[in-house]
C-alpha positions as CSV (number, residue, x, y, z in Angstrom):
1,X,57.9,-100.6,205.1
2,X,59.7,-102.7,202.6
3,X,58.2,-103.8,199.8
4,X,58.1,-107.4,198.6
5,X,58.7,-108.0,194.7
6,X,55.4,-110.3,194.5
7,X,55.0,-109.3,190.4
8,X,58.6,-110.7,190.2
9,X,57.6,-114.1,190.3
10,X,53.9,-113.5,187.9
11,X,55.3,-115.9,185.5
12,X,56.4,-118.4,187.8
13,X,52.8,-118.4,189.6
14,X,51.2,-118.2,186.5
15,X,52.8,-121.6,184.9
16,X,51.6,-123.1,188.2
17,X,47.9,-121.9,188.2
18,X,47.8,-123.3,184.6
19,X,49.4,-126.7,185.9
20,X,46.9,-126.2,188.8
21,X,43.8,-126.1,186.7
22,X,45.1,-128.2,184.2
23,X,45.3,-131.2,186.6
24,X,42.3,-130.0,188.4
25,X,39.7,-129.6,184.6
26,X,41.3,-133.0,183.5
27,X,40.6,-134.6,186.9
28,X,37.2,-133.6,186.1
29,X,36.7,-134.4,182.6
30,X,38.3,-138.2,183.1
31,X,37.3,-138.9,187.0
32,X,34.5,-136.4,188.1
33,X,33.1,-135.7,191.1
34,X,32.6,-138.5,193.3
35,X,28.8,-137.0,193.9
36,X,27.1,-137.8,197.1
37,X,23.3,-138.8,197.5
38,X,22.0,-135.6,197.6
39,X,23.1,-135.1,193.5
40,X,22.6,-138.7,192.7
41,X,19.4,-140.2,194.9
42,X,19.3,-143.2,197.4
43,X,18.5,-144.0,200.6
44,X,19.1,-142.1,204.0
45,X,18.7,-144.0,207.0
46,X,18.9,-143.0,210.7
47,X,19.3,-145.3,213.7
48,X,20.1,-145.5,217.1
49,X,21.8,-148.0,219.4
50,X,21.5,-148.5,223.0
51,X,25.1,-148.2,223.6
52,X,28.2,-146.8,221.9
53,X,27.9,-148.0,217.6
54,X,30.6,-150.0,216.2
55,X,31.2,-148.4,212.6
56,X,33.6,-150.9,211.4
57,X,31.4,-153.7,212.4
58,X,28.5,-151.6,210.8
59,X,30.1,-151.6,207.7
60,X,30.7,-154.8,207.7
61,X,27.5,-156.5,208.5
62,X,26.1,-154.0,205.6
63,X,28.8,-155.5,203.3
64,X,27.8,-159.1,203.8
65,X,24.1,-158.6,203.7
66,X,24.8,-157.2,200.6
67,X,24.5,-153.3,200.7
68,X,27.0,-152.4,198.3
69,X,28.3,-148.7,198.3
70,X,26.5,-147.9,202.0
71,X,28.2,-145.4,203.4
72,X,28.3,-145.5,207.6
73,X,29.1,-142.1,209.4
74,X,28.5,-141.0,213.3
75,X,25.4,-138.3,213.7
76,X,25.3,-136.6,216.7
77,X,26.1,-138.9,219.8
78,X,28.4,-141.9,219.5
79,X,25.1,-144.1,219.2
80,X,23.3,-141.9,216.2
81,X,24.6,-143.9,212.9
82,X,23.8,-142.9,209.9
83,X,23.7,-145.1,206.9
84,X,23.9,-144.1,203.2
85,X,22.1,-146.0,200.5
86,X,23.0,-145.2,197.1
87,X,20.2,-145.3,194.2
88,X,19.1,-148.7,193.8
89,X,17.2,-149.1,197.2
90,X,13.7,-147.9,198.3
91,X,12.7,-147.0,201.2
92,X,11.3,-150.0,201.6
93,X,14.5,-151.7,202.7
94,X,14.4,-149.2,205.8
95,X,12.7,-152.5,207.9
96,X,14.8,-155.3,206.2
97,X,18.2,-152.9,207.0
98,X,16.8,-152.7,210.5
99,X,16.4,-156.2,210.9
100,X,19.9,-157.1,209.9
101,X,21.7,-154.8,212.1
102,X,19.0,-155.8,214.5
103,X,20.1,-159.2,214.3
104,X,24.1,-158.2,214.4
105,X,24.0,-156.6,217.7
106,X,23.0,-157.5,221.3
107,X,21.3,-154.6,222.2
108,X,18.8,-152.7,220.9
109,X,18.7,-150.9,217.2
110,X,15.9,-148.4,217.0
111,X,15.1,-147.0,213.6
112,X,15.1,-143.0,213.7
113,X,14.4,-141.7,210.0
114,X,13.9,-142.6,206.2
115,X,14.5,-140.0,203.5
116,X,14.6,-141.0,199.8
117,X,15.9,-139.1,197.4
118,X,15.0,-139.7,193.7
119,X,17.7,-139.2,190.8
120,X,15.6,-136.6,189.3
121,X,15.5,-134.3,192.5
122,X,19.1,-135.3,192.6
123,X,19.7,-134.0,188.9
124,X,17.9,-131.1,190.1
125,X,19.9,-129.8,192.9
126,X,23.2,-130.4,190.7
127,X,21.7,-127.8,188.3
128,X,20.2,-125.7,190.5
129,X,23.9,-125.8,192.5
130,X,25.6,-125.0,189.3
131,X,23.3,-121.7,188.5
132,X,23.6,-120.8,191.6
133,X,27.5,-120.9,191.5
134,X,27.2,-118.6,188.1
135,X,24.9,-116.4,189.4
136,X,27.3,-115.6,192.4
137,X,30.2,-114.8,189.6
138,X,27.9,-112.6,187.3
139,X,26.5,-110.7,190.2
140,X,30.2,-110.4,191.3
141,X,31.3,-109.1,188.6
142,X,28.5,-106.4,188.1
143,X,29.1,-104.9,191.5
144,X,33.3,-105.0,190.9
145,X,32.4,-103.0,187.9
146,X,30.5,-100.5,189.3
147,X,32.4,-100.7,192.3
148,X,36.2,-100.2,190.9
149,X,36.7,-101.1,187.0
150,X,35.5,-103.5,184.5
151,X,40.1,-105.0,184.5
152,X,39.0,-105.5,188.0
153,X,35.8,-107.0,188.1
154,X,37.4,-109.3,185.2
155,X,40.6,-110.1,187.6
156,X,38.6,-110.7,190.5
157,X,36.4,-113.0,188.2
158,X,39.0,-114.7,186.9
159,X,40.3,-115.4,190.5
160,X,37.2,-116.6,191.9
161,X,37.1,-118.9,188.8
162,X,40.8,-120.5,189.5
163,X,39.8,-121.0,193.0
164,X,36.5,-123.2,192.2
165,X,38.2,-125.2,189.9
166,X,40.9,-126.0,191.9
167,X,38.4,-127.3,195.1
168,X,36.5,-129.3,192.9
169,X,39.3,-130.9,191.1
170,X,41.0,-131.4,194.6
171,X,37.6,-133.3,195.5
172,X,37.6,-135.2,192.1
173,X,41.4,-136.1,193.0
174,X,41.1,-137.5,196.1
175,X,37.9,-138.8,195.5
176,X,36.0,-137.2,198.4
177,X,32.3,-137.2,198.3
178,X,30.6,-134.0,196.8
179,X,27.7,-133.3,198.8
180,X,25.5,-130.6,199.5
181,X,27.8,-129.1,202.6
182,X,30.6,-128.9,200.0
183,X,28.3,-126.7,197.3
184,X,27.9,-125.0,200.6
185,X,31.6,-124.6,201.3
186,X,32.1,-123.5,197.6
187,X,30.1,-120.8,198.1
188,X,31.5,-119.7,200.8
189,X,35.2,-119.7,199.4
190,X,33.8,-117.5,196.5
191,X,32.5,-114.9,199.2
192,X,36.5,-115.4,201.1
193,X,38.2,-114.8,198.5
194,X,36.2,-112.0,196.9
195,X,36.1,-110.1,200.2
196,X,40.5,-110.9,200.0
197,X,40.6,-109.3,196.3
198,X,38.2,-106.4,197.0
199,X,40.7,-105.4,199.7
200,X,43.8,-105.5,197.6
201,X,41.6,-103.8,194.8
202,X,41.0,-100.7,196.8
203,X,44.8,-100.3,198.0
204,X,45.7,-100.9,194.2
205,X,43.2,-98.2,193.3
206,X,44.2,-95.9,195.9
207,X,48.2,-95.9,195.4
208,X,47.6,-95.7,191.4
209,X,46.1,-92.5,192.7
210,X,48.4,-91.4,194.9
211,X,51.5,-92.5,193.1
212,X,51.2,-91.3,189.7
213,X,54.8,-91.9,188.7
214,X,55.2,-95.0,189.6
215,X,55.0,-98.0,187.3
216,X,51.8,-100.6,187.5
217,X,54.3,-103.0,188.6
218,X,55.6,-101.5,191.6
219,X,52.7,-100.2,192.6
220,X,51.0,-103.4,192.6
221,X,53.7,-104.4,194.7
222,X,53.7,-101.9,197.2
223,X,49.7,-102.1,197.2
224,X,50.4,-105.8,198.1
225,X,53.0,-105.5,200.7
226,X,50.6,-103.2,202.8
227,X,47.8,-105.4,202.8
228,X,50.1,-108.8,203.7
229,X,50.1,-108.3,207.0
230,X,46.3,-108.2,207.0
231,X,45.4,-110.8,204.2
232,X,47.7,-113.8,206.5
233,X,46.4,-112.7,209.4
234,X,43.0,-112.9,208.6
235,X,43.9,-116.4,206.5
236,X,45.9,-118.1,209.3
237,X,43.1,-117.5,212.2
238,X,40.9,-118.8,209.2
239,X,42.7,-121.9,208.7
240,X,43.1,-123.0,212.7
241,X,39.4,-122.9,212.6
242,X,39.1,-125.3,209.8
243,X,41.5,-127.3,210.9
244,X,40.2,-128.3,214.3
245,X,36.7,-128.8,212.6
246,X,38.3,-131.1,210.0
247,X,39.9,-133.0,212.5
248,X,37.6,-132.9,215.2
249,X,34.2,-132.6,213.8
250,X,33.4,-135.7,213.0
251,X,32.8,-137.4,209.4
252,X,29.4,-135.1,208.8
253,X,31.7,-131.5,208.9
254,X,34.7,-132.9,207.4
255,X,34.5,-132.7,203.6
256,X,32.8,-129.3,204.8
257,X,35.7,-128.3,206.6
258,X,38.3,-129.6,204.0
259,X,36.5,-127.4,200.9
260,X,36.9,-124.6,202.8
261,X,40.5,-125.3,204.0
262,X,41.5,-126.0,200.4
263,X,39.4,-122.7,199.4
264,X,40.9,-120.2,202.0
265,X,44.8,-121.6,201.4
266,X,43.8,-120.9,197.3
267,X,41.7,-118.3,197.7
268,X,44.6,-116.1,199.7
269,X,47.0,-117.1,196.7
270,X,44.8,-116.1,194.2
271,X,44.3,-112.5,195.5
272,X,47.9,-112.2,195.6
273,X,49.1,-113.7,191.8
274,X,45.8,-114.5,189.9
275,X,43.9,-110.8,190.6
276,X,46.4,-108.6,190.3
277,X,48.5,-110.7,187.5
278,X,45.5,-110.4,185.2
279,X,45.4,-106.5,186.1
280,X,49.0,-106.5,184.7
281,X,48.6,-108.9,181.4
282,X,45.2,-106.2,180.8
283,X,47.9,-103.5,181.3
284,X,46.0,-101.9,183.8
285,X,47.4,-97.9,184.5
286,X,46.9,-95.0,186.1
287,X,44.5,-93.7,183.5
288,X,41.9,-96.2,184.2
289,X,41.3,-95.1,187.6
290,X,41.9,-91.2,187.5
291,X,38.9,-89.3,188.9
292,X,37.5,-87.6,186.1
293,X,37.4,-83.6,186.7
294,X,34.8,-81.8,185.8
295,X,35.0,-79.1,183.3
296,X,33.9,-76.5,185.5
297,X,36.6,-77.4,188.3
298,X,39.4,-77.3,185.1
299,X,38.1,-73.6,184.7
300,X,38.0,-72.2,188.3
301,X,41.6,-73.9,188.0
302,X,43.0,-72.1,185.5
303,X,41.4,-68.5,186.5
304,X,43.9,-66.5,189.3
């Protein structure tokens, strides 16, 4: 099998991670998330037509009577419509909202569901989100460490890290709305690309142990080479997935679909450069994943 010089270009990848984050951390700092109702409180409303809705013309009764940042998506069938109030309106306005579409439409507008959310519950689940995020990296951590070695379980960290960053600032970027399906999505892309790093972990471990006279380099580039073929594999069927649900499923799925598209695509770079280019700048060897022997074993050894 031939073995791909991956550690050859660690520099180049690493100037782009840090140009990467860099973007993705100032993105953040200056524009932010562009956070959806869940995190900031408002209005949900749920309605149904009596034939197929109009979402442009929707929108733009909303905007005349005056609904400023209503958001207008398809839910379910072509005639479930649901509108997003940000903070500023009760629930009150449920029966004046209904009236104005009411009055914008021939047929017949039936009024489904009201939710309000309040900006503290909203502050809530944005913490709560966040813990839980840091929680999943400690626990992570922990179990690489127990698991492998503490250069590992600080690579694969440090991986999982790069990857989260880089989704949010992408979101903060583009300006997509950050809702509770994209915390969701998150998550999930930490679990994808740990599973991805743990792989390429154990075939690092195992040729450090079987190739004891090789250097860390090339036998982080041999370990890497074996475990391609699975790792684009696994990421391309992955990605076809995402890709038809981004396109195809509809305006509730697709930020969903678009975290997770952004998350695979990083997170299978990641296990490749950020992982096992941190192993190398902790100068990870041979002697850090030796089996100890025991000292009885080094005696039976040594007798004839």
């Amino acid at each position: 099998m031939k073995t791909i010089d991956f550690m050859g270009q660690r520099k180049l990848a690493l100037a782009f991670s840090t140009v990467l984050l860099l973007v993705a951390i100032g993105s953040l700092a200056v524009k932010q998330l562009n956070w959806g109702l869940d995190f900031t409180g408002g209005t949900l409303v749920e309605v149904n037509y009596s034939e197929t809705a109009d979402l442009n013309a929707i929108r733009q009764t909303l905007d005349a009577e005056g609904y400023a940042g209503a958001i207008v998506v398809s839910f379910g069938t072509d005639r479930d419509v649901l509108i997003r109030l940000p903070q500023g309106y009760s629930d009150d306005e449920g029966a004046e909202l209904l009236d104005k579409l009411q009055d914008a439409y021939s047929g017949t507008v039936e009024l489904r569901r009201i939710e309000f959310v309040g900006p503290q519950v909203g502050d809530e689940l944005r913490e709560q989100g966040g813990l839980a995020m840091l929680l999943a990296l400690g626990l992570v951590m922990i179990y690489i460490a127990f698991r492998f070695q503490f250069k590992f379980a600080l690579g694969a960290v440090v991986a999982l890290i790069h990857d989260v960053l880089i989704v949010l600032g992408c979101f903060s970027v583009l300006g997509i709305e950050f809702d509770l399906t994209v915390l969701a999505a998150l998550l999930a892309v930490i679990g994808y690309s740990l599973n991805d790093t743990i792989v390429v972990s154990d075939r690092i471990r195992e040729n450090f142990r079987k190739l004891r006279k090789v250097e860390p380099v090339e036998v982080i580039n041999i370990s890497l080479s074996e475990t391609l073929g699975r790792t684009l594999v696994t990421s391309l069927t992955t990605m076809l997935v995402l890709v038809a649900l981004a396109l195809f499923g509809g305006e509730m799925i697709n930020a969903f679909a678009v975290a997770l598209l952004i998350g695979v695509v990083v997170g299978t770079y990641s296990s490749i450069y950020v992982a096992a280019n941190t192993l190398l700048i902790m100068g990870v060897n041979k002697e850090d994943l030796m089996i100890p022997v025991k000292e009885g074993a080094e005696q039976e050894e040594i007798l004839p």
